[in-house]
N, C-alpha and C positions, 0 to 999 in steps of 0.2 A: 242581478241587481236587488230585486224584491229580498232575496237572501242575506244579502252583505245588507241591508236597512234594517232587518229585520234583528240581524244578529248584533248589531252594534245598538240596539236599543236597551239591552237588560244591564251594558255597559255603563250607559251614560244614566241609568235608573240608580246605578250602582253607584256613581261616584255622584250624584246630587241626592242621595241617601242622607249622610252626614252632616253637610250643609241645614237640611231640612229639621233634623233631628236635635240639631243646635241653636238654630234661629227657634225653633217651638221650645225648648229649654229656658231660653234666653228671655222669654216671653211668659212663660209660666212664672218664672222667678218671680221678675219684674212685678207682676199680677198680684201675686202672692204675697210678698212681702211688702205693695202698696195696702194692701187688704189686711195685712196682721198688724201696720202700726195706726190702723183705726181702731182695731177693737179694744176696749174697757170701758168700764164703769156699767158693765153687762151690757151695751149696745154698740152701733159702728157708726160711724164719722168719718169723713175724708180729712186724710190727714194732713190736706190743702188748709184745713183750718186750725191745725193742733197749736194752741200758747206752747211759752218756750220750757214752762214745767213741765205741762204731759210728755211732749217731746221727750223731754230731757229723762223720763221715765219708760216709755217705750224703745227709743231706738234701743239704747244698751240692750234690752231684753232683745231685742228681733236680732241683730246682730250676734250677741250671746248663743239665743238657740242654733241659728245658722254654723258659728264654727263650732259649736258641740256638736252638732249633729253629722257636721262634715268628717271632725276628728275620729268619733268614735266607729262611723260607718270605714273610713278606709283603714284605719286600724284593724277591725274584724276582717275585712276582706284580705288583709295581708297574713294576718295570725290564720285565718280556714288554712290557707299555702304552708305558712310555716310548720304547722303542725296536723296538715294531711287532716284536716277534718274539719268541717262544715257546720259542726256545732261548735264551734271557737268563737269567745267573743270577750272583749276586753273584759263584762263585771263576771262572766262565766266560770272565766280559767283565772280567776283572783289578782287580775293585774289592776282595776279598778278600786278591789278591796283594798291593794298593795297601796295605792295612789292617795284612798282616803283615809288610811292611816298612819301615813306622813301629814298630808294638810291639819287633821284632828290632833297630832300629837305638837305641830308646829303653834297649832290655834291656842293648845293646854300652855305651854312656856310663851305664849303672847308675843312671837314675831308676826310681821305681815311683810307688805309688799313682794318682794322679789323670793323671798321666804316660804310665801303657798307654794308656787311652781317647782321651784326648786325643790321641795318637799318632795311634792305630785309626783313630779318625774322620779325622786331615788326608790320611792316606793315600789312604784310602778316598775321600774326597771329590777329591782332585787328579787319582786315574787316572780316577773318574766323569766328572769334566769335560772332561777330556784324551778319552778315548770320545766322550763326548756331542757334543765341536766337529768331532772328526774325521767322525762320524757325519753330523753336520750339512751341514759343509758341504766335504765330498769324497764324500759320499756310497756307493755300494759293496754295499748290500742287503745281507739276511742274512748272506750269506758274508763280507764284508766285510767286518762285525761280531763277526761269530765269529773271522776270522785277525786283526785286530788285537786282539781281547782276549786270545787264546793268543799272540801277541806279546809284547806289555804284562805278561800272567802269567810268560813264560819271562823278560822282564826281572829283575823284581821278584824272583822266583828265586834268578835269575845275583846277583843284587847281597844276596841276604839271603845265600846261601854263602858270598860272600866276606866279608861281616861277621865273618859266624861263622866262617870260617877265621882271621880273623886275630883273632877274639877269643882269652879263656882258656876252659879245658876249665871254668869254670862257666859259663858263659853260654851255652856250649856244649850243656850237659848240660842245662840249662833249658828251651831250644829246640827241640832235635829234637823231643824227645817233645810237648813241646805245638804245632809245628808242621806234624805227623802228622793234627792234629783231635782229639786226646783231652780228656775229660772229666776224666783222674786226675790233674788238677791244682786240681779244681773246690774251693775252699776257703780256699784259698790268695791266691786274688788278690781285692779288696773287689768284690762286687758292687755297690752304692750307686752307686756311678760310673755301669758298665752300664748297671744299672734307670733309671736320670733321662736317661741316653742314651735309650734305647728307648723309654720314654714320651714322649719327646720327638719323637724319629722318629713315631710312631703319629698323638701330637698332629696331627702336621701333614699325614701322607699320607694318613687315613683319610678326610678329610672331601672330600680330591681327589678320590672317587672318581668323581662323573660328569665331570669333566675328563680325568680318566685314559678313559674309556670313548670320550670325543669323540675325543682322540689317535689313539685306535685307527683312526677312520676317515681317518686321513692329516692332515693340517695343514693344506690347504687347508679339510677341511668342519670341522675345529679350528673353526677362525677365524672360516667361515660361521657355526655356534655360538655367538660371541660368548667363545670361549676367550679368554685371554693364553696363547699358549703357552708363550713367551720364560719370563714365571714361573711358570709350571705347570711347566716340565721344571725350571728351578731349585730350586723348592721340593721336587720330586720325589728332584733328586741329592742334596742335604743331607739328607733325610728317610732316603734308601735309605745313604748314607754312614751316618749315626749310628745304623741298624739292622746295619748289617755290618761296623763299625767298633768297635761292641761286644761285638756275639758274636764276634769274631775275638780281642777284647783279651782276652774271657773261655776260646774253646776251641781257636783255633787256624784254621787254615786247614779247612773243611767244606766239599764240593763236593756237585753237583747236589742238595742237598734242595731249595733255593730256585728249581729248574728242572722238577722230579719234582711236589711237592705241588699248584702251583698247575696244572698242566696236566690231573692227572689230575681237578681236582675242575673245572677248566672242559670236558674231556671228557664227563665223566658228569655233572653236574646245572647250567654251563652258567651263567646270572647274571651281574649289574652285576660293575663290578672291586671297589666297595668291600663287597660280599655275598664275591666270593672271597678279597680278603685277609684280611677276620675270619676266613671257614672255613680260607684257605690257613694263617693264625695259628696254629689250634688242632691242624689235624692235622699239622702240620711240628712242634709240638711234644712229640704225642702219640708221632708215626715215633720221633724224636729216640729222645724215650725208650725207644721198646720195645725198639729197635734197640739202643742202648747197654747197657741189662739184659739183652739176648739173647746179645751178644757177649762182658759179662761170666762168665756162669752157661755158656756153651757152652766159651769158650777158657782158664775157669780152669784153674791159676793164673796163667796169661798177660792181661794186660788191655788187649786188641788195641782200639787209637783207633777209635773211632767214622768217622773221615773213612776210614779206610782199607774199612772194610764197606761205608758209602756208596757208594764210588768205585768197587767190585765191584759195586752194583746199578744206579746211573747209569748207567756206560757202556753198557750193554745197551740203556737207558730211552732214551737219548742218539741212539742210532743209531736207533731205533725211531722216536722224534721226529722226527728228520731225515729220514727218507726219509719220513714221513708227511706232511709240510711241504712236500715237496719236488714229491709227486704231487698236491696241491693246483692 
């Protein structure tokens, strides 16, 4: 008896696991995103008391960061699968590049509305592809991978400057700032677009996840598997385009969260791909945010972009990766 109580304990430890680890999620959010729509004007305030202007100036932003942060993290967690490697990340491998030089070139002939996304996403999706063939079939391993996507990104670059040089000082003045990664435009541009973008993306990548998982053991045992891979990786670049195609249309160019979130949560707890891009989901959008209320409330009155604090914890995380990948 003592033995059959004893062995049926690690079971039911197991199955109120999940539970536990969701109600604490659940809870954190909540917390968290009460606490970032206090902070401004360099102090915090319960947002029990925010008039209907500040309001009307924070939610978008808190929101804003949360599906950037969401988009870009399971994006990167599906492209690491797609492309067998770990340092993959939407501004990485130039698909972000791709994304803001459609918005920047859309911004130069003066369309908006439905216009940025649509942009976001053909960009996004044409340097994924462009990647994804060369990857294919010249092949080149990690390294490979990573110098034509910094390729591809200093392209996209070189040709969004000279837009903007030869544009006028508005479109000018539009861009910089939101091509930095900042959120202080967050309001301004419709969400509606985005969100039916990203739902869309989700729609379709989430449910790839044991195809994404087969990927990972190479194309050969893919296929062994009973894969398609030909559409599984297509389905994957359209899915991973309309997730970084719209948080680009909405914040601008963001680097390494979509390389940072899903490594550290396959380092430490490890699971299926489609268990890490839910989790990668929620805490790329959780980072997003914190990180943005922190740089807000530290560097007032200055409202230093979000992509630029990023890019200061990346690179470290970046290097760190790499030689960890490397001693493998």
């Amino acid at each position: 008896m003592a033995n059959t109580i004893s062995a049926s304990i690690p079971t039911q430890t197991r199955k109120h696991k999940p539970s536990i680890y969701y109600i604490a999620a659940a809870v954190t959010s909540v917390l968290l995103i009460w606490l970032a729509l206090g902070i401004g004007f360099g102090e915090w305030s319960s947002p029990n008391y925010l008039d209907n202007t500040i309001w009307q100036l924070r939610y978008p932003r808190v929101v804003t960061a949360l599906l950037v942060g969401m988009a870009l993290s399971v994006s990167g967690a599906a492209l690491q699968a797609l492309f067998e490697n770990p340092l993959a990340d939407p501004s990485l491998i130039g698909t972000s590049g791709g994304a803001a030089l459609g918005v920047v070139l859309v911004l130069a002939l003066g369309f908006g509305g439905i216009g940025i996304p649509l942009a976001a996403f053909t960009g996004s999706v044409l340097v994924c592809l462009f990647i994804l063939a060369c990857h294919r079939f010249l092949g080149g391993g990690q390294m490979g991978l990573l110098i034509l996507g910094f390729v591809i990104s200093a392209f996209c670059a070189a040709v969004v400057s000279l837009i903007l040089f030869m544009s006028d000082d508005m479109v000018l003045r539009s861009a910089t700032n939101w091509l930095s990664g900042s959120m202080a435009e967050a309001g301004f541009v419709p969400l509606r677009y985005s969100i039916i973008s990203m739902v869309l993306g989700l729609a379709i990548l989430l449910p790839l996840g044991r195809q994404l998982d087969g990927l990972m053991l190479g194309e050969a045992a893919a296929k062994s598997l009973g894969i398609k891979v030909g559409v599984v990786r297509c389905l994957v670049v359209i899915a991973s385009a309309l997730l970084t195609g719209a948080a680009v249309s909405l914040a601008g160019v963001i680097g390494f969260i979509g390389m940072m979130v899903p490594n550290l949560l396959a380092i430490l707890f490890g699971g299926g791909r489609m268990r890490l891009m839910i989790w990668s989901g929620w805490l790329g959008a959780i980072l997003l945010l914190v990180i943005d209320g922190a740089a807000r409330h530290v560097a007032y009155p200055v409202d230093v972009p979000v992509g630029i604090v990023l890019a200061l914890l990346g690179g470290p995380f970046f290097i760190w990766l790499f030689v960890r990948s490397s001693r493998r």
